[in-house]
N, C-alpha and C positions, 0 to 999 in steps of 0.2 A: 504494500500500500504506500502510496504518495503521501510528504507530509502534509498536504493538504486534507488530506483523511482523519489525520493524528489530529493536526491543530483546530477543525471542526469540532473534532470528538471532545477537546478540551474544552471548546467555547461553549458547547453545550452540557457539559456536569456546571462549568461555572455558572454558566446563564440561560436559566432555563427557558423555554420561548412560552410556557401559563403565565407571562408576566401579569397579566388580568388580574388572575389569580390570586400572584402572591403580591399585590400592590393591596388588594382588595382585606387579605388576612396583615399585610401592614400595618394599614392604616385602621383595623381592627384592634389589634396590639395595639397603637395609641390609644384609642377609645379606652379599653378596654382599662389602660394604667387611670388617664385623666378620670374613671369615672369613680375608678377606686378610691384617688384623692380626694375627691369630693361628695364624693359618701362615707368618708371615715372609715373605709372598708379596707381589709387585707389588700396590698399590691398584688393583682396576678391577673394573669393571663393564659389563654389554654393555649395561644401562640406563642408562646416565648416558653424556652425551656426553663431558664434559672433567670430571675430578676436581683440583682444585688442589694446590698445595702445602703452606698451610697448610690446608687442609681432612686432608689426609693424616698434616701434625703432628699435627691435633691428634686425629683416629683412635689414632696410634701410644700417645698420651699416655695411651689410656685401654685402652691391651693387657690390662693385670691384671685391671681391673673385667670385658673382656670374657671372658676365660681364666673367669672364675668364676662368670658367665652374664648373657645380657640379655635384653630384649627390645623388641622395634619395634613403636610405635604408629603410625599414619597420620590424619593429618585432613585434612580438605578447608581451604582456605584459607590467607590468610598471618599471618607475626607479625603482633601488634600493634606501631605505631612506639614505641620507635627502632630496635626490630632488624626490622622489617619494613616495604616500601612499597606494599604491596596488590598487586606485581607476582607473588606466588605463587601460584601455583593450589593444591598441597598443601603439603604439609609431613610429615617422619616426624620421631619422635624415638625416640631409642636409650636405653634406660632401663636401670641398674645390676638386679644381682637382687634387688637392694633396692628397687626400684620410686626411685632417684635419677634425676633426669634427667642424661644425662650427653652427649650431642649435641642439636639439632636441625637438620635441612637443610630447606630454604625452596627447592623443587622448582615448576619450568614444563615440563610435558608437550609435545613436540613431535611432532606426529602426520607427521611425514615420516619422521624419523628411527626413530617410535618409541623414543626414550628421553628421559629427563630431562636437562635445563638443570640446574644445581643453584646458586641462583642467590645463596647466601651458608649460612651455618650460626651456631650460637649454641652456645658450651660452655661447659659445667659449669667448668671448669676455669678458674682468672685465672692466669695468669702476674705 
C-alpha cells in the first residue's frame, strides 16, 4: 500500500468524519457541567470520562456569569502552544452573554467509551 493509504488511515482514527455527532455530544458536555453549576448539583457528565478538580473550581468560579446566560462554541482542533500540544482533537469554549470567553476545554474523543478525555482547560479567570 501507498503512503497515501497509511496517512488517510491516520487522519481518520484522529478525525472522525460523525463530526455532527461529536460537536453535538460536545456541546452536550458543556451543558451538561454549566447546569450542574447552577443547580448546586454534582459536576458530571455521561460525556466526559473523569472531570477534575480544578476543572470543577474553576466551573464553580464562574456560577454568576452562568446564572445570567452562556453559550458553547465547538471547534475542531487544539490550543495553540502554551496552552495547547496538538494532543486535542476538539475543543468547546463557554462564553459569558457577553460573548466573554470564560472557559475553554481541550477534548480527545474516545470511541470505546464514547465520551470525552478532557485533557486540560484555559480560564478567563487569574487567580
Amino acid at each position: 500500500m501507498g503512503p497515501f493509504v497509511y496517512i488517510l488511515s491516520f487522519v481518520m482514527i484522529l478525525f472522525p468524519f460523525n463530526t455532527e455527532e461529536i460537536k453535538n455530544k460536545a456541546i452536550e458536555l458543556g451543558d451538561d457541567l454549566v447546569s450542574c453549576v447552577i443547580e448546586n448539583k454534582e459536576i458530571s457528565s455521561k460525556y466526559a470520562v473523569y472531570i477534575g478538580e480544578k476543572l470543577q473550581l474553576a466551573l464553580q468560579e464562574n456560577k454568576q456569569e452562568f446564572i445570567i446566560g452562556y453559550e458553547i462554541e465547538f471547534r475542531k482542533g487544539d490550543l495553540k502552544f502554551p496552552y495547547g500540544d496538538g494532543k486535542a482533537q476538539y475543543r468547546i469554549t463557554i462564553n459569558s452573554s457577553k460573548k466573554e470567553e470564560l472557559l475553554t476545554l481541550r477534548l480527545k474523543y474516545d470511541k470505546k467509551e464514547a465520551k470525552f478525555h478532557i485533557l486540560g482547560f484555559v480560564s478567563s479567570k487569574i487567580d
